[in-house]
N, C-alpha and C positions, 0 to 999 in steps of 0.2 A: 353422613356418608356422601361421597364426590358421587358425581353423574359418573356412569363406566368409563363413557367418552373422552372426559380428562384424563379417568386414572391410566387410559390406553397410552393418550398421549404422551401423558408420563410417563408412564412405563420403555414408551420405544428411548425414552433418554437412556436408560438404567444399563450399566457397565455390564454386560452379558458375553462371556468365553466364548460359549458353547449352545446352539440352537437344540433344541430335540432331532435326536438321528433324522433322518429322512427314511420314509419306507421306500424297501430297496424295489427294484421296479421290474425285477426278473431273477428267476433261480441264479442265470449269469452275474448280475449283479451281488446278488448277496456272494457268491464265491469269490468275487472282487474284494465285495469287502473284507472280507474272511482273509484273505490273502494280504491285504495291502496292512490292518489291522496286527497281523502278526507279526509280519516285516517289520514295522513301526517298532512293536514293540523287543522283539529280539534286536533292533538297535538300539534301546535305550538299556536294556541287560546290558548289554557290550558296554556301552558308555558308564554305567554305572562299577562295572569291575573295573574300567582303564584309570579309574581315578586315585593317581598318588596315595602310596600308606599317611605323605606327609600331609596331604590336604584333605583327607576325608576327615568328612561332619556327618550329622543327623541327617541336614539335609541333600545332601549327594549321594545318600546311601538308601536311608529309612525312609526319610524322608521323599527321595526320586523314584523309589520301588513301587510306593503307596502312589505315586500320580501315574506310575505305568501302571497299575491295575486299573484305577482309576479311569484311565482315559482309554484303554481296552476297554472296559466293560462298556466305554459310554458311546466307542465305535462300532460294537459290533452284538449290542442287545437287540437293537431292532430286525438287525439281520435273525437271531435266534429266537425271538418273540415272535415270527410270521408261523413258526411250527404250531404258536398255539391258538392263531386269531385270524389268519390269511384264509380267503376263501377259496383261494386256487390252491387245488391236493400238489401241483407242481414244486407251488411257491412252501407250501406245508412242510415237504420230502428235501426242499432244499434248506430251510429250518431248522429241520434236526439236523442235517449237515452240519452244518455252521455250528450247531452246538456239541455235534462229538469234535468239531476242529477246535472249539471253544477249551472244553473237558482235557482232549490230550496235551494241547498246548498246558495247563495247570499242572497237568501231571509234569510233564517236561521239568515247570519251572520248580516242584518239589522235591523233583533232583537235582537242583543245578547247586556244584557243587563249589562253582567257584561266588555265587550269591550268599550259597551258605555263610562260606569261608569271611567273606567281606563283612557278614552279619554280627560273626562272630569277634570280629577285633574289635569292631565297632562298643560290642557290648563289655568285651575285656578293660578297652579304655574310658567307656561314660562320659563322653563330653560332657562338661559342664554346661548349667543351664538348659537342660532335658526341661521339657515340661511334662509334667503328670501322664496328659495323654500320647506324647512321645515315647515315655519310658513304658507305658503299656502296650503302644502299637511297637515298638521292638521284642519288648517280650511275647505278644500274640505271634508277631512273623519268627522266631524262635524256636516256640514250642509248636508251629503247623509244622516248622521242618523236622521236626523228631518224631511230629504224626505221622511225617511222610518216609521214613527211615532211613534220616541222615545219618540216625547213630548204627546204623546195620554195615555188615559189611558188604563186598559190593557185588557178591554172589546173592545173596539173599534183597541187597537193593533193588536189582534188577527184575528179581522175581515179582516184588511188589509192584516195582511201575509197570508190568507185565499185569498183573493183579487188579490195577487200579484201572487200565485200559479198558479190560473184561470187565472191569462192575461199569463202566460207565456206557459199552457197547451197551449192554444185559438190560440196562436203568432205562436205556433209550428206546431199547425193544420193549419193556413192560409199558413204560409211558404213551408210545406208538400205536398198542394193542386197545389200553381204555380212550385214545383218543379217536381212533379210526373205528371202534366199533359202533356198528350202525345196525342193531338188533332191532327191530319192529316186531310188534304182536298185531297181526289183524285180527279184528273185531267187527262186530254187526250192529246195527242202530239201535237191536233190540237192548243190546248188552250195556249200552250207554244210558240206558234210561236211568234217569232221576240226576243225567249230569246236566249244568248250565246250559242253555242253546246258544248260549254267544261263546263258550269252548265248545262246543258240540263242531257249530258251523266252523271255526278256527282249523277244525281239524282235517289235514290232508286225506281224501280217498281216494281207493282205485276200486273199479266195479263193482260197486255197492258195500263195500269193505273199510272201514277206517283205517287207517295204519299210524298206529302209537309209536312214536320215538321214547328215547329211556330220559328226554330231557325234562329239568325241572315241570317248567309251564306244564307237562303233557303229565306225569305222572303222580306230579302232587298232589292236584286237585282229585285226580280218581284215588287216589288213598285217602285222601280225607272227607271224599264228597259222595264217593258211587257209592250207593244202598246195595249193589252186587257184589255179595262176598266172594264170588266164584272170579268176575274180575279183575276183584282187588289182589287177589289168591295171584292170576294170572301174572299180573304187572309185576308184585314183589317181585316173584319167581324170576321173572325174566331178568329184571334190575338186579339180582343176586347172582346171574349167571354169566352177566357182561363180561367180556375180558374172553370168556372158553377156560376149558381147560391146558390150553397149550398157555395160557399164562398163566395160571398157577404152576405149570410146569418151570415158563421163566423166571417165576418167583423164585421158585425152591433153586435152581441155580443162582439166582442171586445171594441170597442167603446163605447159600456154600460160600461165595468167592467173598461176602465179607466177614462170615468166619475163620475165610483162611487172612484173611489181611490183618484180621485183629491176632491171631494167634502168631504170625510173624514179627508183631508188633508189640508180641511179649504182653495182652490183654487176657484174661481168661475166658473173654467171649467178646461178640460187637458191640450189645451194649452197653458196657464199660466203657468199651471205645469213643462210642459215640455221644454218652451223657460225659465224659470228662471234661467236653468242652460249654457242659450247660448248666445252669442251677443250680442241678440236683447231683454234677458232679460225678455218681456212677446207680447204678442199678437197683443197689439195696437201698437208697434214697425213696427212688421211685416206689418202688414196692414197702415202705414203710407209708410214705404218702396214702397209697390205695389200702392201705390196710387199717388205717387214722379213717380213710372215707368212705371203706365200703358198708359198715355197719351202720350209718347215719341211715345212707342212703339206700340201704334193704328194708330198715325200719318205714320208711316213707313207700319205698315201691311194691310191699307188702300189703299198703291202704292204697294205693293207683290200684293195682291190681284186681284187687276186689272190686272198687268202685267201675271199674271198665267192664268187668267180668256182669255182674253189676247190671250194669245198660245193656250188654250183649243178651241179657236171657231174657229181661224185658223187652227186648225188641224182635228176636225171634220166637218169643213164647216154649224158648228149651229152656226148663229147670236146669240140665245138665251141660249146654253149651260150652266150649272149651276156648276161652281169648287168644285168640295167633297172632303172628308176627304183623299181618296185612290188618289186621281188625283194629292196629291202636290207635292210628291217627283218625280211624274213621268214629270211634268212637268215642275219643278225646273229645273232637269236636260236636259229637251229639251232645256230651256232657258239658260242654259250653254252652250250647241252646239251651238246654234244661234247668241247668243250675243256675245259670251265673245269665241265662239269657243273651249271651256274644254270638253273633252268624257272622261269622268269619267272612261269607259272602257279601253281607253288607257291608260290614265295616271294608273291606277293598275298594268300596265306592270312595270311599273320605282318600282315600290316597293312589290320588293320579301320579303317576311317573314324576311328571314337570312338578307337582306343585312340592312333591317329594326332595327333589335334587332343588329346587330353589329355596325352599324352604332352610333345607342343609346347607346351603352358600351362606344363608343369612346368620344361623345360627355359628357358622366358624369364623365368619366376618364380627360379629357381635363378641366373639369367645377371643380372638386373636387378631384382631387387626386389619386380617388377609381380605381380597377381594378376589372372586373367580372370574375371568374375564372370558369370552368366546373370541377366539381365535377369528380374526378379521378375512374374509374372500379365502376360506377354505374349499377347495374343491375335492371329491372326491379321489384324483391323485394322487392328494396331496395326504392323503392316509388310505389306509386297508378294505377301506368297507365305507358306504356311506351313510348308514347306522352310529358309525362313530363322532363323537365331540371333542374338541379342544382348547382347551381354556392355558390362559395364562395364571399361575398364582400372584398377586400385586400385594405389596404390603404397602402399610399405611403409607409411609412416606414416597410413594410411586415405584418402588424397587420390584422389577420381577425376577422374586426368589424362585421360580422355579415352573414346570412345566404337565400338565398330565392329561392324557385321553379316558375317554371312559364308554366300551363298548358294550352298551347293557341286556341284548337281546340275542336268543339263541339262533344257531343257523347250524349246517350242515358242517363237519370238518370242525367246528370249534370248539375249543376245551369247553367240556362240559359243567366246570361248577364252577365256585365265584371264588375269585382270585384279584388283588395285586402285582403287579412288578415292578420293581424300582429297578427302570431300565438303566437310569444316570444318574451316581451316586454324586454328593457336593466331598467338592475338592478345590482346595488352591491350587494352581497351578506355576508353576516356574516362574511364569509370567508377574507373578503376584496376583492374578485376575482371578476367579471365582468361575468353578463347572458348575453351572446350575441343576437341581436335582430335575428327573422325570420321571413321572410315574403314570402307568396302564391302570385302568379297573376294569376287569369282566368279569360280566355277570351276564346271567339266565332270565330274565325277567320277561313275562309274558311280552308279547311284542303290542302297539298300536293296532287296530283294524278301521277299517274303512267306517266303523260304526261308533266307535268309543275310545279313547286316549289307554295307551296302556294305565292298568291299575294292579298295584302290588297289594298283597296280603301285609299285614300287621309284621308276620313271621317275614316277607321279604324284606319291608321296609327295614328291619333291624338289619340282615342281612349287606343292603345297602351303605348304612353305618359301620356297620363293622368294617367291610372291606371299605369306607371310605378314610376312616379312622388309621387302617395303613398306609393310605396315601398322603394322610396329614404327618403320619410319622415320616414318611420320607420324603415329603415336601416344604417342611418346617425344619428341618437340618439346619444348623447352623457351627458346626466344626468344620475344620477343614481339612481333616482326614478319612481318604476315601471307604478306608477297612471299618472304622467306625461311622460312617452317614447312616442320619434315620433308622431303618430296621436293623442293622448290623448288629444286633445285642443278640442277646443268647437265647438258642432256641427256643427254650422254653417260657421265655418273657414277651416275645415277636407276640405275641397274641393278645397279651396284658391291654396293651397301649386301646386296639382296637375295639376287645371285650368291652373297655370303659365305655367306649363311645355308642354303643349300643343304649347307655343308658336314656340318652335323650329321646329317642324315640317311646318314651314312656312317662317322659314328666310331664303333667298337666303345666308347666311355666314353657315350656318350646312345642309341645304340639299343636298350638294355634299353627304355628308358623309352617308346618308342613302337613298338616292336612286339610279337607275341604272337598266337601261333595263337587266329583266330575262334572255334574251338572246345574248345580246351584249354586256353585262354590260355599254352602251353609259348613260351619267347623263341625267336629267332632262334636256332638253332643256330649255334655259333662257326665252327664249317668253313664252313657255308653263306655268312657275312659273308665267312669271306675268301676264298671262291671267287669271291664278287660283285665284292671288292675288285679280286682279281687280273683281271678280267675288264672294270673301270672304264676303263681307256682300250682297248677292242677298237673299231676303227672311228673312231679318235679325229680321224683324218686325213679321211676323208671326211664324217664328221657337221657336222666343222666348216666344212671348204671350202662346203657346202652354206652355211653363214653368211656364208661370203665371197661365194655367188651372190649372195643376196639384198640385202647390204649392198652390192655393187658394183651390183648390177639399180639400187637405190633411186638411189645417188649419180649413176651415168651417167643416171639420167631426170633428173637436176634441172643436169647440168652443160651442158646445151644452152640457150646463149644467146635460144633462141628456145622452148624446150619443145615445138619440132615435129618428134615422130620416132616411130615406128611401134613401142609398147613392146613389141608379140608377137617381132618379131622382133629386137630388145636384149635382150628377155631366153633369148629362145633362144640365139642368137649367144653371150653370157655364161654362157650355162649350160655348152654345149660348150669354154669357154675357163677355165674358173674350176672344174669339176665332172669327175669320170672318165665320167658319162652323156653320153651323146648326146641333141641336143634331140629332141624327142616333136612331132610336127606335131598341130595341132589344138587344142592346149590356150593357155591365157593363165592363169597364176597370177595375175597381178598385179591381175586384174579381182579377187580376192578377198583380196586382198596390205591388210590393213587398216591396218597400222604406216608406209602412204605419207600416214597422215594423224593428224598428232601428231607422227610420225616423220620426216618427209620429209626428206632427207638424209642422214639421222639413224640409220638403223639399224645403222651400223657401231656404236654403242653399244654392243653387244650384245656383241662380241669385245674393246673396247677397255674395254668395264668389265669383263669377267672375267679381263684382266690383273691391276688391283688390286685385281677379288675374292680372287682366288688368293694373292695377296701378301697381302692385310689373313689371311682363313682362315691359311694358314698360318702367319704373327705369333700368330694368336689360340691357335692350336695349340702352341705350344709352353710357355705360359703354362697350357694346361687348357682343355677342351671345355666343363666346366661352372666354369669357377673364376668368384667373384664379381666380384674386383677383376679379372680383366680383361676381365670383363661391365661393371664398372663407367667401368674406360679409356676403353673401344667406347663407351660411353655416351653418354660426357662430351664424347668427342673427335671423333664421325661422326655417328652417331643424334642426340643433343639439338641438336648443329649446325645441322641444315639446311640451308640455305643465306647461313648468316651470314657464313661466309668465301668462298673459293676452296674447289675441286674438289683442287685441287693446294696447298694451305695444310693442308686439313683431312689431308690422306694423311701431311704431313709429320707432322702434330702426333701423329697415330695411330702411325705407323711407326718415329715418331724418328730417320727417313733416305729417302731419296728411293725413288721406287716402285720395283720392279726386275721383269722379265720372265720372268726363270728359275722362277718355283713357276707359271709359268701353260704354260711348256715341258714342266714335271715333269709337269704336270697332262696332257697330251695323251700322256703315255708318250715323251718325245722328250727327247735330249741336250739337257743346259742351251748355251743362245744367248749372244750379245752383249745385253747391259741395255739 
């Protein structure tokens, strides 16, 4: 491995387009850019129609449309990224700005009719010498424009882009509502007893009162740790009711206006709409999937249940005691102590932050070549927050492929769960020169105190992975088509890539490398890993049914022809149908359910890409947790991909054989199924 210090230097040689945005430095400024970004690109629209019938090619056409999305998106992410990471509420409110000016401009260019027109001779004559991934980014920009109802007429067009403005104000106000909510439960010190004194002290008070935020750090720990059921009762409830009812309210309008877009659109409902362009293709997919998975997984959550049920009457001495929604996490983890002997408490000692995120440098360095470099005399300026890190990505031969921040600790105003963004997707540009990709990670992780380095839970640490695992997807791009960089595949695969990468955090060959007692630096003791291991599918059956609520909640809101239905009481109703709990009167998740926007049909994603997470991990495993070359296979064949093929091309070329369902059976502790 080189010293950093070289590969830096090398690196400043490396033919680079395009720096990562700059954080804009005032609401004015981000309107700047918004304005000057659009400019730009409504002259390269113009330029792109003014081009002779006699001299249009791929690339004057397809080709110059794909580097104007391209080089918008890479001007003016950062500007629309501040809505979900900036600490000034000004710089936030100016944020989603830039992102409805983002939104209507798209809609704009879904009507442009003379792009259309261009697109379509284009395709009538097929230049010769199309490459594979040209004839498919033609055909994807194609069929978005029939998404967007080019083939309508231009009474009913206009209604749509009318249509698409409203779901995208609607998207921005639901988004707005789980971002800005700032719901606190005060409590008394009595009420905390039996939690940690180092969260105890962590925690802000006012006149002898604690006051609980709904962020991870605060309310995981009291679901999994407080012996006060009546608290635990407290927290869920409140975390169930985030958002208010004035957005369930905006929900249920949302849900109208994209049943009327899909019905306009000649769909029999949205999602149809919205899985056509995914995996699963349409709805009866989906719900043939959950009906292959739900019976696995009642079988299993039928023995959770009991076993929970189980520790709860043993631990209050009620024969009769009834298991609630608040009681699972806490008792999950009593039934780790007991059984399997894992304290989740200790084990967070072995994984400090740092030795966490260094550990993961070394293992993607060992897996692919890459090196993470820290950005040299960064000042706090020169980004959002001074919480924040920025590393260079360097590949072996000194080239930096690419760029990314990672803002790991919760604060007031900031998007509340762990996310991604690939701010700047890779693209050639005109020039010939290369846009380098960038990518964001935030996350919630307990923060540093004056006493002890932050320390993540087992469950964070994976957490870490995953979301960093989408960063490697969009930071290992290697096409040079912007529509296809990194994540650009189909919704329901966007997950796959990451899922895998969770695996590491689990193999006895790479956990040396990231964990190690805060204070002794002593590794993970080997009993301890395999009592974690053993203890890997406890609750397998109901953690995941829970996945089945949500993914079935999401799809039945979008499968009503008309989007007109009462979502408290669907998803109650599904909760009692889909879950071992009973629905809870009073609460509405969904007002705080953020994945119905992005996601919207969509979130069955989540189970159907850990199918061939499970399946790619375990291929990868048998080959080596750290071997190079089949770091490099993964590479070649899923990561630098993107979305240049198919979802189901790329699994073949990785797999050497068709997906299979048995390692994602093995995965939940359950007899292998039908494939």
């Amino acid at each position: 491995m080189r010293p950093a210090l070289a590969i830096l230097m090398i690196a400043l040689l490396a033919r680079t387009s395009l720096a990562a945005p700059e954080v804009p430095a005032s609401p004015e400024a981000i309107d700047a850019i918004m304005r000057d970004a659009i400019e730009r690109a409504d002259a390269s629209l113009a330029a792109i129609v003014a081009v002779p019938a006699a001299e249009r090619t791929f690339d004057n056409t397809v080709g110059a449309l794909d580097r104007t999305l391209g080089q918008f998106d890479a001007e003016t992410s950062m500007a629309q990224f501040m809505a979900y990471a900036h600490p000034d509420p000004a710089m936030r409110a100016a944020g989603r700005e830039a992102e409805q000016a983002w939104n209507s401009w798209m809609v704009d260019l879904g009507k442009n009719e003379a792009i259309y027109h261009k697109l379509n001779l284009l395709n009538a004559m097929l230049p010769p010498g199309m490459t594979p991934e040209q004839t498919r980014l033609l055909r994807h920009m194609l069929r978005d424009y029939q998404r967007a109802g080019m083939s309508l007429d231009p009474v009913d067009r206009a209604a749509l882009a009318e249509l698409e403005r409203e779901i995208n104000d609607t998207t921005q106000a639901f988004d707005t509502a789980i971002n800005d909510d700032d719901t606190i439960v005060s409590v008394t010190r009595e009420e905390l007893e039996g939690m940690p004194e180092d969260w105890i002290a962590s925690r802000t008070q006012s006149d002898g009162l604690y006051l609980l935020g709904m962020d991870y750090p605060t309310i995981v720990p009291i679901l999994d740790l407080s012996p006060n059921a009546a608290l635990r009762q407290k927290i869920w409830m409140a975390r169930k009711r985030r958002g208010g009812k004035a957005n369930v309210g905006t929900l249920e309008q949302l849900l109208q206006l994209r049943a009327q877009q899909a019905d306009l659109l000649g769909y029999d409902h949205a999602a149809d709409f919205e899985n056509e362009v995914r995996m699963s293709g349409d709805a009866a997919r989906v719900q043939a999937f959950y009906d292959t998975l739900r019976p696995m997984l009642r079988k299993k959550a039928i023995q959770d249940h009991a076993l929970l049920t189980e520790a709860k009457r043993a631990d209050t001495g009620d024969p009769t005691a009834v298991l609630k929604p608040w009681d699972f996490s806490y008792y999950l983890e009593q039934v780790k102590k007991r059984d399997f002997d894992v304290d989740g408490q200790l084990v967070r000692e072995y994984f400090p932050m740092t030795k966490v995120r260094d550990g993961l440098f070394e293992i993607v360095q060992r897996l692919y070549g890459v090196t993470m470099v820290p950005k040299s005399g960064v000042v706090g300026e020169d980004i959002w927050h001074e919480d924040v890190e920025w590393f260079d990505v360097v590949d072996g031969d000194g080239e930096v492929l690419g760029e990314f921040f990672m803002d790991l600790y919760p604060r007031e105003g900031k998007y509340g769960h762990a996310a991604q963004w690939g701010l700047v997707p890779r693209v050639r540009l005109e020039d010939g020169s290369i846009q380098k990709p960038v990518a964001a990670l935030v996350c919630n992780f307990p923060p540093p105190t004056d006493d002890m380095p932050s320390l993540l839970t087992h469950d964070q640490t994976e957490t870490f992975f995953h979301e960093f695992g989408h960063g490697l997807h969009t930071l290992l791009a290697q096409g040079e088509i912007a529509r296809f960089s990194g994540t650009g595949v189909e919704r329901d695969f966007v997950e796959a890539p990451s899922q895998m990468f969770e695996a590491w955090v689990w193999s006895p060959e790479t956990l040396p490398l990231l964990s190690g007692h805060w204070e002794t630096g002593e590794p993970l003791p080997e009993d301890l890993l395999q009592r974690m291991v053993n203890a890997k599918t406890l609750c397998s059956g109901m953690l995941n049914e829970t996945q089945v609520h949500y993914g079935l909640t999401d799809l039945t809101f979008h499968l009503d022809p008309e989007g007109d239905l009462d979502t408290t009481e669907v998803g109650k109703a599904l909760l009692g149908e889909t879950t071992m709990f009973e629905p809870v009167d009073e609460t509405w998740f969904q007002g705080s359910f953020g994945h119905l926007t992005g996601y919207q049909a969509g979130y069955y994603g989540y189970l159907w890409s850990r199918v061939f997470a499970e399946d790619m991990a375990e291929h990868f495993a048998q080959l080596g947790m750290l071997n190079p070359e089949a770091g490099a296979h993964y590479r070649a064949t899923v990561l630098g991909q993107g979305g240049t093929k198919s979802a189901d091309d790329m699994l073949r070329d990785y797999l050497g054989r068709e997906p299979r369902m048995d390692p994602f059976i093995r995965s939940l502790g359950l007899e292998n199924s039908s494939n």
